[in-house]
C-alpha positions in Angstrom: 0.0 0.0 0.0 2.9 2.3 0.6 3.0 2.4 -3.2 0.2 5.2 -3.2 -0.5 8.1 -2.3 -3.1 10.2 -0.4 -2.3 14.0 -1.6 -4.6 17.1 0.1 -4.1 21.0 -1.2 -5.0 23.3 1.4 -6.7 26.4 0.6 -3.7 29.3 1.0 -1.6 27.4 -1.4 -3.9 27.3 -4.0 -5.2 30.7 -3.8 -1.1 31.5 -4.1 -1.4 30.1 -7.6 -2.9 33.1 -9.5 -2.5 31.8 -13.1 -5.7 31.1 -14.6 -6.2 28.2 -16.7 -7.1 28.2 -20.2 -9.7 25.8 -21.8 -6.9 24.4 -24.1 -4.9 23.3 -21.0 -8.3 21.4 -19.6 -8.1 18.9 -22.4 -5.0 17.6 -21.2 -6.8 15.8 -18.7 -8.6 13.8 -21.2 -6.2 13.9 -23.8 -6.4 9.8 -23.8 -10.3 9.7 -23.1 -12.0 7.6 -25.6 -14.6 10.3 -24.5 -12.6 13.1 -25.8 -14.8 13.7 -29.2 -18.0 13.6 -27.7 -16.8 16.1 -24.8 -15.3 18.2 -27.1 -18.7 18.5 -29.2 -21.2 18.4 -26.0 -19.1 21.6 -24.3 -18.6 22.8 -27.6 -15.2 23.4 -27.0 -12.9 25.0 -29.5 -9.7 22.7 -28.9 -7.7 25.6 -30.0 -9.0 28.4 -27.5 -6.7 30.1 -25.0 -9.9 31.2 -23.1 -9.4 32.0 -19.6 -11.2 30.0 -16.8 -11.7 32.1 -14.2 -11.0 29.7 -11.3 -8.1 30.3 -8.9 -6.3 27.2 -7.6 -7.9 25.1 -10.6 -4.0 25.6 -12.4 -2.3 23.9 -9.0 -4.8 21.3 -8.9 -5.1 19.7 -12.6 -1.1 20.7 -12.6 -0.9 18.2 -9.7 -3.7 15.5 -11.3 -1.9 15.1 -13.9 1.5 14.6 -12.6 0.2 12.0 -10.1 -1.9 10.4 -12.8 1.6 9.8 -14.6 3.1 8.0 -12.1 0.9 5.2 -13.0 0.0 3.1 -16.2 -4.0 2.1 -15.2 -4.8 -1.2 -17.3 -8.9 -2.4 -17.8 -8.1 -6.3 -18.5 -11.4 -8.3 -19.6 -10.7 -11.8 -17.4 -12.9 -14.4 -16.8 -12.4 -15.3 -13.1 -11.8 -18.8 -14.4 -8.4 -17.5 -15.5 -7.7 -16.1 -12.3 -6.2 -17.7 -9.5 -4.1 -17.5 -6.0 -0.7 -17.1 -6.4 -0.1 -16.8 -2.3 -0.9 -14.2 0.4 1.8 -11.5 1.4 3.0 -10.9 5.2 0.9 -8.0 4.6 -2.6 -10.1 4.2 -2.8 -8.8 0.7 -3.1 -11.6 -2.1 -0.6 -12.4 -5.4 -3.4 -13.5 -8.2 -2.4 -15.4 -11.3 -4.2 -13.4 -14.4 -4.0 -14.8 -18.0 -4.3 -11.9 -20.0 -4.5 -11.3 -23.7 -0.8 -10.7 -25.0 -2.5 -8.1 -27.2 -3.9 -6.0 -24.5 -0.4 -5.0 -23.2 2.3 -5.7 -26.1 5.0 -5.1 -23.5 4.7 -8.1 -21.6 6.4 -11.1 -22.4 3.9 -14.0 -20.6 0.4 -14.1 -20.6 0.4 -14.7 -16.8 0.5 -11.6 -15.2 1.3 -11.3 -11.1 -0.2 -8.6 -9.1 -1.1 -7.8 -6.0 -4.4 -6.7 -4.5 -4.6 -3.4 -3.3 -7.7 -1.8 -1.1 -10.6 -4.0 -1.3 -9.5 -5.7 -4.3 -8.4 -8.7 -2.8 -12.9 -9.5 -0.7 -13.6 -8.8 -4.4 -11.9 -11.6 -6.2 -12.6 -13.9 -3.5 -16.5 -12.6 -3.5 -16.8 -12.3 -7.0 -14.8 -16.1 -7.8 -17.5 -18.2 -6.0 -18.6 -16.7 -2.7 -14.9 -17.1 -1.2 -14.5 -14.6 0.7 -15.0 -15.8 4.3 -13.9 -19.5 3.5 -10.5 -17.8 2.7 -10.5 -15.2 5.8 -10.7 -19.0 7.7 -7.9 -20.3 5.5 -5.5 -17.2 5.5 -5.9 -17.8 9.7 -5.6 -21.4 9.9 -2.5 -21.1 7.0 -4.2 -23.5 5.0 -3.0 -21.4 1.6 -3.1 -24.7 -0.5 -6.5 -25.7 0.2 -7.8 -22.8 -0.8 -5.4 -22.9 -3.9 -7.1 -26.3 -4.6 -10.8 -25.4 -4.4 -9.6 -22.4 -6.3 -8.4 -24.8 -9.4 -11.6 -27.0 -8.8 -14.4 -24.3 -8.9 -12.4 -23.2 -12.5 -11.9 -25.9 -14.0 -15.8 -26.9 -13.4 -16.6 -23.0 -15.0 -14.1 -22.7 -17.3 -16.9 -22.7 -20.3 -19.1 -20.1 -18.5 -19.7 -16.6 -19.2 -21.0 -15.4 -15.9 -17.9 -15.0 -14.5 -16.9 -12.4 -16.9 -15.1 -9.6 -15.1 -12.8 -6.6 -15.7 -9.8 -5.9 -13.6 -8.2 -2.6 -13.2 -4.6 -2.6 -12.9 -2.1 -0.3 -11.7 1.7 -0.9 -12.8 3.9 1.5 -11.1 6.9 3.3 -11.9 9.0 0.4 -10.9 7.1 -2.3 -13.0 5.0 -3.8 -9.8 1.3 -4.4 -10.7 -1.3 -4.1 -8.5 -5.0 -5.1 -8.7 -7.0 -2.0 -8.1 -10.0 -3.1 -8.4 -12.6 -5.8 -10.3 -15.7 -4.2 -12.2 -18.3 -5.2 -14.5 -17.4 -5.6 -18.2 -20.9 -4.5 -19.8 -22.1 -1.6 -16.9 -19.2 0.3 -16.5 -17.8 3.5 -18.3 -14.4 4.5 -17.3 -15.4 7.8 -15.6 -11.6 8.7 -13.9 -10.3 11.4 -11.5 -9.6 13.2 -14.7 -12.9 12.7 -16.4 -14.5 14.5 -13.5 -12.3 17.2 -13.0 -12.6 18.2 -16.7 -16.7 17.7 -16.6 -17.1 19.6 -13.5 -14.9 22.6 -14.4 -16.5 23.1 -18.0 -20.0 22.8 -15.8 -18.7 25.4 -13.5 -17.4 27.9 -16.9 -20.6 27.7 -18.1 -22.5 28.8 -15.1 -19.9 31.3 -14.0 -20.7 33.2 -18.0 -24.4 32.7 -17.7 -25.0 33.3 -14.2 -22.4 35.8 -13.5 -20.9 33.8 -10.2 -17.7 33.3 -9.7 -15.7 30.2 -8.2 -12.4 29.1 -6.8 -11.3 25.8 -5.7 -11.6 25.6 -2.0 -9.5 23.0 -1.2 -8.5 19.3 -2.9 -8.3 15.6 -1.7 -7.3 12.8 -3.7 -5.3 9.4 -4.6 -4.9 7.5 -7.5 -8.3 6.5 -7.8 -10.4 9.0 -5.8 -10.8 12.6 -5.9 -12.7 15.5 -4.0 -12.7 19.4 -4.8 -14.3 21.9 -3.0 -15.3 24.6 -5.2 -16.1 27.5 -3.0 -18.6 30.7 -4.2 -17.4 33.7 -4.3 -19.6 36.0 -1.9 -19.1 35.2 1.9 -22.1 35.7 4.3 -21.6 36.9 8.0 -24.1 36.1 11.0 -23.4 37.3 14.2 -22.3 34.7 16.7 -21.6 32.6 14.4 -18.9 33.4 11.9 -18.9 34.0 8.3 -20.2 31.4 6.2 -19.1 30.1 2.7 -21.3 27.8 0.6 -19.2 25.3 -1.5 -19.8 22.3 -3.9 -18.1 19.5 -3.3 -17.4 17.3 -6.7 -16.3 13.7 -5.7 -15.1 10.9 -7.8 -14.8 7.2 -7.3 -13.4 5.8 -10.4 -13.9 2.4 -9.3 -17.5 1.5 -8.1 -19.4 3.9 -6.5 -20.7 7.1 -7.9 -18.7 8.1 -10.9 -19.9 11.6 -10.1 -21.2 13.1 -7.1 -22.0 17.2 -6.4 -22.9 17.6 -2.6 -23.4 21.5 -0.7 -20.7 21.6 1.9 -20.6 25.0 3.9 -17.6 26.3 5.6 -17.9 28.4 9.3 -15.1 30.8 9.2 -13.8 32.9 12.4 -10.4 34.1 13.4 -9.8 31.2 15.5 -11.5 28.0 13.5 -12.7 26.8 10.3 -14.9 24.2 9.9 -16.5 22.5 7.5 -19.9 21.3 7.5 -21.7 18.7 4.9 -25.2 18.1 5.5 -26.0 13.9 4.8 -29.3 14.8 3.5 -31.0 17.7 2.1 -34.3 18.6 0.2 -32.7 19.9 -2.7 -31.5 16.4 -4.4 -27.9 15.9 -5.1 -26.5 15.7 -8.5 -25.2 11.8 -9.2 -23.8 10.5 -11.7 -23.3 6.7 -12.4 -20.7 4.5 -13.8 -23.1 3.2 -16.4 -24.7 6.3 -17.8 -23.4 7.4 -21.0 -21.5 10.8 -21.6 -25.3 12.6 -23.2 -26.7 11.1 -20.1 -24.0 12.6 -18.1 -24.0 16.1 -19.9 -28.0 16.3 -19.2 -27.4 16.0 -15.4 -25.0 18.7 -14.9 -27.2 20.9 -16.8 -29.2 21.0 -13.3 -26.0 22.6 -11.9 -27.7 25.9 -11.8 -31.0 24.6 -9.9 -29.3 22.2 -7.4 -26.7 25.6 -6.7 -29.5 27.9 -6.3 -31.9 25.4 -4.0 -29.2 24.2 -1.8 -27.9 27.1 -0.8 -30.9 28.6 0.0 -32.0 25.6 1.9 -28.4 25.7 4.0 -28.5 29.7 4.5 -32.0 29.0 6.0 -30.7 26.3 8.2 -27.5 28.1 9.6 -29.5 31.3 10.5 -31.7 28.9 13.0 -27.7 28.4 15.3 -28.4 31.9 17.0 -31.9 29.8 18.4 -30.1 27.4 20.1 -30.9 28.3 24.1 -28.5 26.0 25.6 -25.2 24.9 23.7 -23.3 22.8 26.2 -26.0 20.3 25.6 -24.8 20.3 21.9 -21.5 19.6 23.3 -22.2 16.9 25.4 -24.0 15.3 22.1 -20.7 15.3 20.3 -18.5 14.2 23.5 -21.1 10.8 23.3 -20.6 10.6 19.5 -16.9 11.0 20.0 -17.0 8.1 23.0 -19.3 5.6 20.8 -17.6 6.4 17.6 -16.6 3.2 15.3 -14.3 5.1 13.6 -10.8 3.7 14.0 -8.8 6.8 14.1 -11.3 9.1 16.1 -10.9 6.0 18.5 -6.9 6.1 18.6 -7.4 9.8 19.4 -10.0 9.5 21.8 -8.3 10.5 24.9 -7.5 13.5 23.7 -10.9 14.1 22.1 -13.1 13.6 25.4 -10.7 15.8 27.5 -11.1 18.2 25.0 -14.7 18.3 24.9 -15.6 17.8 28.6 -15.0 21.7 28.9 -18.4 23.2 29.5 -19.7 26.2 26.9 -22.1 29.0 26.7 -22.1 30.1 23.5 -22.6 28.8 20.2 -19.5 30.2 19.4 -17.5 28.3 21.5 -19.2 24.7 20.6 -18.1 25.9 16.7 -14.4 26.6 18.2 -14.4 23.2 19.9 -15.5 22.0 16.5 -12.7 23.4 14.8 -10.4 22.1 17.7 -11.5 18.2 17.0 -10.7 18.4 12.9 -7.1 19.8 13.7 -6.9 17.0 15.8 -7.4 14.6 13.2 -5.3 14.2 9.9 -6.7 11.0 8.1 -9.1 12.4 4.9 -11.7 9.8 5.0 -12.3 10.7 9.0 -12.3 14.3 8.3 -15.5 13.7 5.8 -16.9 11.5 8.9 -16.2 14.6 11.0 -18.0 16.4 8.5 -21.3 14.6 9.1 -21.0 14.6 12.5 -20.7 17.9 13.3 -23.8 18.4 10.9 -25.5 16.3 12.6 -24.5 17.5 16.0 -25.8 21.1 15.1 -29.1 19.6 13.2 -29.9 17.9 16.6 -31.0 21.9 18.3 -34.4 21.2 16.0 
């Protein structure tokens, strides 16, 4: 696992970067798209204009994307799962798989039999996908019985070998140093290959568009994202500024999963600003609906739901301007912090529990103002670095200040 990265850009530094992007340089990052055409002619994008974006920090970030991005070749290998079998588990509980690949698909390799090594969930896929393994090998990576499971492997393909239910595609990573890795295993007929870059590029040509026909303006927040994953938190321009409370910013957060989940995903996020904290806020569940975008929708399918930008911007910030002028109501704040204390203390999150001691002390000082409960707010996400707990922190502390109704 040490072969990827988890990579965050914090606001200041990409506000430093003042040079605006062109829509020329945009294209880069679907340059090798087999959807390049079709975006290209649904934008309709003049591949030769040195038009100005208008979003500072979008230069730093798809600067960054696309060096990342090159540190890795990304393979989609079309494998029956009757080709596919264990090699051995590593010391680190990942697996070594056996693929038989077409020698055509990569004309670089010299066997057929590729080795690579599960990364993330990859390796509860192939063991869920290849005949409802996976907790018979949890039993047998425990018990060290590696060749039984190697055997039943063999069996179950030998028996299937003719069978075209078990048709799967496996994403690949090779790395810089010629290790593969199994990323992850996706369907070969429901799945268009809607990347980090794919997003970044959709979501930024959205944003254009609105920003010329809507007059807004955007900049990009602040950035989190690996070699499969990515989130970016476009903020809009025009800060407003409650009493007691702090000045608020309302921001869409674009998130990718290039794997499985949503291929898309627009969500409000809000930001609390003061001179000693800020936090940021996601509601889990609001009236406007979310834009989402799936792996299996095709590019015209995509282009129509981003052209609800404009009405899921409008709504939901309404909707959470409403909601955050209802904090000055809340009579008795300590009561909010003692909520999140008990949140903290029952958590099942694994690094909020490794920091826990910390946590509680901190949050056992009594308040009296809302103020102070946002402070203590802002006091818990310094505490914790990890990005995926820092989106759980998110939803709790919505969820925290939602609990005053």
């Amino acid at each position: 696992m040490s072969k990827f990265y988890r990579e965050s850009l914090e606001r200041q530094e990409l506000i430093d970067d003042n040079i605006l992007v062109t829509v020329k340089k945009t294209l880069k990052l679907i340059e090798n798209s087999e959807f390049y055409k079709e975006l290209v002619a649904l934008f309709k994008i003049d591949e030769q204009s040195n038009e100005s974006i208008p979003i500072l920090g979008l230069n730093k970030l798809i600067n960054s994307i696309i060096y990342k991005d090159g540190q890795y070749e990304k393979f989609d290998f079309p494998v029956n799962l009757c080709d596919v079998s264990l090699n051995r588990f590593t010391d680190s509980g990942s697996i070594i798989l056996n693929i038989l690949i077409d020698k055509s698909e990569v004309q670089t390799e010299k066997s057929k039999i590729l080795l690579a090594e599960t990364a993330y969930n990859a390796k509860s896929d192939y063991f869920e996908s290849a005949y409802k393994l996976d907790q018979f090998a949890k039993f047998c990576f425990k018990e060290r019985h590696t060749k039984l499971l190697q055997d039943n492997i063999r069996i179950l393909n030998e028996h299937y070998q003719n069978s075209n239910d078990y048709n799967r595609n496996f994403r690949v990573l090779k790395t810089s140093d010629g290790e593969y890795f199994v990323r992850a295993i996706t369907s070969t007929t429901h799945y268009n290959n809607y990347g980090i870059r794919f997003a970044l590029f959709t979501a930024t040509l959205s944003l254009k568009n609105l920003m010329t026909t809507q007059g807004w303006e955007f900049r990009v927040n602040r950035a989190e994202y690996d070699e499969s994953h990515i989130k970016v938190f476009f903020e809009k321009v025009g800060t407003k500024f409650i009493k007691g409370i702090g000045t608020i910013k309302y921001i869409i957060e674009m998130s990718n999963d290039e794997i499985k989940r949503e291929a898309m995903k627009f969500s409000a996020v809000y930001s609390i600003l003061s001179e000693d904290y800020e936090i940021y806020v996601k509601p889990e569940k609001l009236k406007t609906e979310l834009i989402s975008i799936q792996h299996n929708f095709n590019p015209s399918t995509v282009f129509a739901h981003l052209s609800t930008m404009n009405e899921f911007i409008t709504k939901s910030e309404s909707e959470i301007m409403e909601d955050i002028g209802e904090l000055n109501n809340i009579n008795n704040p300590d009561e909010l912090r003692y909520l999140l204390l008990r949140k903290v203390e029952l958590t099942k999150n694994n690094e909020i529990k490794q920091e826990r001691a910390g946590l509680t002390k901190l949050l056992q000082v009594k308040i009296n103002t809302i103020s102070e409960l946002l402070s203590l707010m802002g006091k818990v996400d310094l505490i914790v670095s990890d990005l995926e707990t820092k989106e759980y922190l998110r939803y709790l502390f919505y969820d925290v200040l939602n609990k005053r109704k």
